[in-house]
N, C-alpha and C positions, 0 to 999 in steps of 0.2 A: 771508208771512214773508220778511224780505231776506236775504240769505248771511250779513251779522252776527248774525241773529237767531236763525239757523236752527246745528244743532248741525256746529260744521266739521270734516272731516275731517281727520286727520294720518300722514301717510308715516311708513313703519320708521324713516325716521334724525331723527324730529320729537326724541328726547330726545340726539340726535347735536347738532343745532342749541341747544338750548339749553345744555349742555355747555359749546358754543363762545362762548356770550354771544350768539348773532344777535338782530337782530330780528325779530320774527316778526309777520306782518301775515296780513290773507284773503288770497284769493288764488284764486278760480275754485272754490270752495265748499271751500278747505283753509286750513291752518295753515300758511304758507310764511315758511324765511327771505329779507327783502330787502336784510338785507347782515349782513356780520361784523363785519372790522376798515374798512370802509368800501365806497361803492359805485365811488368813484374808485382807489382800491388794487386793490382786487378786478379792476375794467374793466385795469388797467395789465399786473396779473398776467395776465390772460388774454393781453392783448397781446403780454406778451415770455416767457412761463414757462409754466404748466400750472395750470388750476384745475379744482375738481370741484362739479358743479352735481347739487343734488338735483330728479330730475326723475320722482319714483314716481309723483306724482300722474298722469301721462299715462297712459292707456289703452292696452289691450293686446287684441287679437280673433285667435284662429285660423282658418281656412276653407279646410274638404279638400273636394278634389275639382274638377273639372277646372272651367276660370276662368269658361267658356262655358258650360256645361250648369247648374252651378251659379248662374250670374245674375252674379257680383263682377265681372265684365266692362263689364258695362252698369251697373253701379253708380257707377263712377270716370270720371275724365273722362280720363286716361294711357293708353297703350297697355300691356296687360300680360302679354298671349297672348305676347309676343315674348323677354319676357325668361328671360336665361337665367339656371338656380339658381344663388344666393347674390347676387344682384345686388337691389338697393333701387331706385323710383323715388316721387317726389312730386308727388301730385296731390289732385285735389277730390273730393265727395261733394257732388252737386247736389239742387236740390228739381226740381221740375216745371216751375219758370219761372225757372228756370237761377243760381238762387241758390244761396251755397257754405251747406251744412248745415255743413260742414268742411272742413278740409286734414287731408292724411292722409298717410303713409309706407308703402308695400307692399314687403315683403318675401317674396322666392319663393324658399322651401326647398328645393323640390321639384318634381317634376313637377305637382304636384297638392296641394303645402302653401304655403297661404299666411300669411305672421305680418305683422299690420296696427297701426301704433300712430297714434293717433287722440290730441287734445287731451282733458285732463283734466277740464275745464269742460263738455265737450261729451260724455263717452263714454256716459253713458245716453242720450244721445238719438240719437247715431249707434248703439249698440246695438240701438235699440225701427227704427232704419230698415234698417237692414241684417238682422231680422228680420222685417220685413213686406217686405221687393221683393226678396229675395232667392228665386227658382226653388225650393232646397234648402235651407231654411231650419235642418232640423237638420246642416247641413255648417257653421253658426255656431259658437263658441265664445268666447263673454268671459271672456279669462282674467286681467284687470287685476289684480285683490288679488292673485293669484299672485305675480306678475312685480315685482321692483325694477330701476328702472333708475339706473344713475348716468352724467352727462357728462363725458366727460375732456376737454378745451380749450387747446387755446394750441400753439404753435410747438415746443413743447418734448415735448409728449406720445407723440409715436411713441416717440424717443429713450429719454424714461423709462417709458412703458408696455413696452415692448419689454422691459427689462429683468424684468417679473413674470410676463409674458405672451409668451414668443417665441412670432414666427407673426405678431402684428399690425402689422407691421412690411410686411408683404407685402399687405396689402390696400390695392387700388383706392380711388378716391373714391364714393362711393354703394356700396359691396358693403359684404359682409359673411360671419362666417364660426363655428364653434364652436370653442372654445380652454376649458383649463381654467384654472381661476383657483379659487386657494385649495381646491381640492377636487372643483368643483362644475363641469359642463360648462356654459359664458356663452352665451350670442350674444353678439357685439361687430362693431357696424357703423363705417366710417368716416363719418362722418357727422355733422350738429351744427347748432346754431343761431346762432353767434358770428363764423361769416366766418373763422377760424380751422382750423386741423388740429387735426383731433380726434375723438374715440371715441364710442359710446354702447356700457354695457355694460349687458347684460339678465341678470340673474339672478333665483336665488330671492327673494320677497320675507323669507325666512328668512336668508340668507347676505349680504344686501344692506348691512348694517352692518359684517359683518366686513370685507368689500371697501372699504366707504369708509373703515373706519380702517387695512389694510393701506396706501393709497392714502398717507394723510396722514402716516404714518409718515414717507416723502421728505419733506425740505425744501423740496424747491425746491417741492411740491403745495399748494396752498392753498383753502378753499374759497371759492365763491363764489354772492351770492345773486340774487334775482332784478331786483335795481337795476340791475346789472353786467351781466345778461346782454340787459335791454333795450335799453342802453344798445347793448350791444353790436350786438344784432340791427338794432336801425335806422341803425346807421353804415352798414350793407350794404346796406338798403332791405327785409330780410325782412319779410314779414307776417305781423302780429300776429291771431287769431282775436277778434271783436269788436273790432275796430278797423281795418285794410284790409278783411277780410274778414267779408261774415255773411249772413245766408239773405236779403238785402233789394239783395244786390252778386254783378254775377254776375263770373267771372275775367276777363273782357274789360276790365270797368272798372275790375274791381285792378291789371291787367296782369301779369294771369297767364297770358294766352293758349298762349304756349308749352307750357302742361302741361294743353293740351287737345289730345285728339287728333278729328280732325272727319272722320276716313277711317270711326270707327268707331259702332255707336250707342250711347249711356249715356241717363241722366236727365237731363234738358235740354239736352239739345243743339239739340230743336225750338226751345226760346228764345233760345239763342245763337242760330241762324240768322235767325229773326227778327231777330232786334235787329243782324244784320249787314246782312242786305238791306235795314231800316228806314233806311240810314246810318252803323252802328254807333254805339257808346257816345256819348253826348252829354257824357258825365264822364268822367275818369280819375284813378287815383292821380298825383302828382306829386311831387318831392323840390324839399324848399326850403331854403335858408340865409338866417340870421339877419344882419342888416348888425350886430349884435352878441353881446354874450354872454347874451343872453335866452333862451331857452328857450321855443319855445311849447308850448300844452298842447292833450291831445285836446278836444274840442269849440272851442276857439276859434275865431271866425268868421276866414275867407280874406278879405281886402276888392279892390278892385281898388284902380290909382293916384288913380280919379275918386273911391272914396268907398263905391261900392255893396257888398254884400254877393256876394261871388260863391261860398263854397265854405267846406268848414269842414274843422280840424285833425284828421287817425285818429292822428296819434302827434308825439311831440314833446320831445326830449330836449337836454339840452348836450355838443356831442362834441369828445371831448380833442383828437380825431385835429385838427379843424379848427378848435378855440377859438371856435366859434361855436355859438350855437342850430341846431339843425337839425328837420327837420320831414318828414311825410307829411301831406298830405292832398288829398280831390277839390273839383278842378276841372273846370272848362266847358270840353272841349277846345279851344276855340276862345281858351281863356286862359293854355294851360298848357303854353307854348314857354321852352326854356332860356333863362334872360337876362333874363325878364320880370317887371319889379316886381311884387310886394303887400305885401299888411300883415296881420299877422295879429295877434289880440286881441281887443278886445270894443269894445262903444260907447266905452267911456271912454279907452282907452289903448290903440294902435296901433303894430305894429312892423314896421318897413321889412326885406324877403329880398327873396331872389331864387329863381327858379328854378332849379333846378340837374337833373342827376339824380338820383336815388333811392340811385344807388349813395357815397355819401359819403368811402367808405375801400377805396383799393384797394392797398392792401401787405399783404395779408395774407399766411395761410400755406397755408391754403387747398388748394390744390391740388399743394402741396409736394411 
């Protein structure tokens, strides 16, 4: 049975979206909206003002008890012994042969609390693994249905969050802290997927509507859906779950190295070694631009300037920021130097980029 076929699911603010007229498409086995008043308005908004991304679908895991004795150490590929409470850090959940099962968010409470938000598409199945290799298996908890989250995004956001929620005004980039709102005590991380300044707010999955329409209430707030927010993510060069990343790509090849820590041991880390001493990666992700306003899409083939086939598109979008097509995808490391022609497209119709970075758009707010 396919994900259209099979019965989809839908987040607290599913009758919020339709209210608003969105479009509503699957979306990693849900009912998601992929835009409102457009997916170019929406991206703009984010850009100069603040918008709000319904993001419930993502999973949610607690796990008490200390990082080591309990196994969530050797689970992740980050260092996480080190971190000190209220602080976030982002890393992977590997298989055996150093493939991402996921990327993942950790969150340490406490001495010995930890709150994990995992992709939506993926949370029963990072569930059913973090039940079987974890030491302390009942120090597990899946508390997804529970928990709503909403994004808050854009340049503008501390400014007008701060006004419902004083306090969030004072947090770090990657931390995070409890504030109330509307009632109800939040999580609210700094934190986001858009390259932007911006929020994640964890609430009940009960109070999670009242938040988004207190939110919308401001004018300057606007929502936005998930066209906008790709759009967005790959202007930055973030990784998309099933498309830079997936249990067949280990982070070396995505060039996530960085959010591996190799001082300590996890679940494959024997095959990153290997495959470091083999030479390392033979592939890697790359960032390309389009020599025009074309768009490439995922799966379409990478060619080189002679013709051949050398590499195929994980993601691929039109960015405002740069008026061109923009792109991810792996290549043959030996192909995949800034400044170096391809083509991307299929047998019949071929499009001239370049190599570029990954990273497409750097005026963000970011780190404001």
């Amino acid at each position: 049975m396919t994900a259209t076929q099979e019965t989809l699911k839908q987040t607290p603010l599913y009758s919020e979206h339709a209210a608003l007229k969105a479009r509503i498409v699957p979306f990693g086995g849900w009912e998601m909206p992929v835009q409102y008043e457009g997916i170019l308005a929406e991206y703009e908004h984010t850009r100069k003002a603040v918008t709000l991304f319904d993001t419930c679908h993502m999973g949610e895991f607690l796990i008490h008890g200390d990082c080591r004795e309990s196994g969530l150490d050797a689970l992740v590929t980050m260092s996480i012994a080190d971190m000190p409470a209220h602080t976030c850090r982002y890393g992977m959940l590997l298989n055996d042969h150093g493939g991402v099962i996921d990327d993942l968010v950790i969150f340490r409470e406490g001495r010995e609390e930890w709150f994990i938000v995992v992709n939506g598409a993926t949370t029963v199945k990072d569930a059913r693994h973090f039940r079987a290799r974890l030491k302390q298996p009942q120090a597990f908890e899946d508390v997804s249905s529970a928990i709503g989250k909403i994004d808050v995004q854009g340049p503008l956001s501390r400014q007008i969050f701060a006004d419902l929620t004083p306090g969030i005004e004072k947090l770090a980039y990657y931390t995070f802290d409890s504030f109330n709102l509307l009632g109800e005590t939040v999580r609210v991380s700094r934190t986001g997927y858009t390259g932007e300044l911006g929020y994640e707010i964890y609430s009940s999955s009960k109070t999670v509507t009242a938040i988004w329409r207190k939110l919308l209430q401001n004018p300057n707030i606007k929502p936005a859906g998930l066209g906008a927010r790709d759009m967005l993510r790959l202007e930055v060069g973030y990784s998309l779950y099933g498309h830079e990343i997936n249990e067949t790509t280990t982070p070396l090849e995505a060039g996530l190295a960085r959010f591996v820590d190799f001082t300590k041991d996890f679940i494959g880390k024997d095959a990153l070694l290997k495959q470091q001493k083999e030479g390392g990666p033979r592939r890697k992700i790359a960032g390309f631009i389009s020599e025009t306003r074309r768009a490439p899409r995922q799966d379409n083939k990478i060619y080189a300037p002679t013709g051949e086939a050398i590499g195929v598109v994980t993601s691929g979008t039109f960015s405002p920021h740069c008026q061109r097509g923009i792109g991810l995808g792996f290549l043959p490391i030996t192909m995949a130097s800034t400044g170096q022609k391809i083509y991307f497209g299929d047998d019949n119709t071929r499009n001239l980029a370049i190599i570029s970075s990954r990273t497409f758009y750097k005026n963000d707010s970011l780190k404001s």
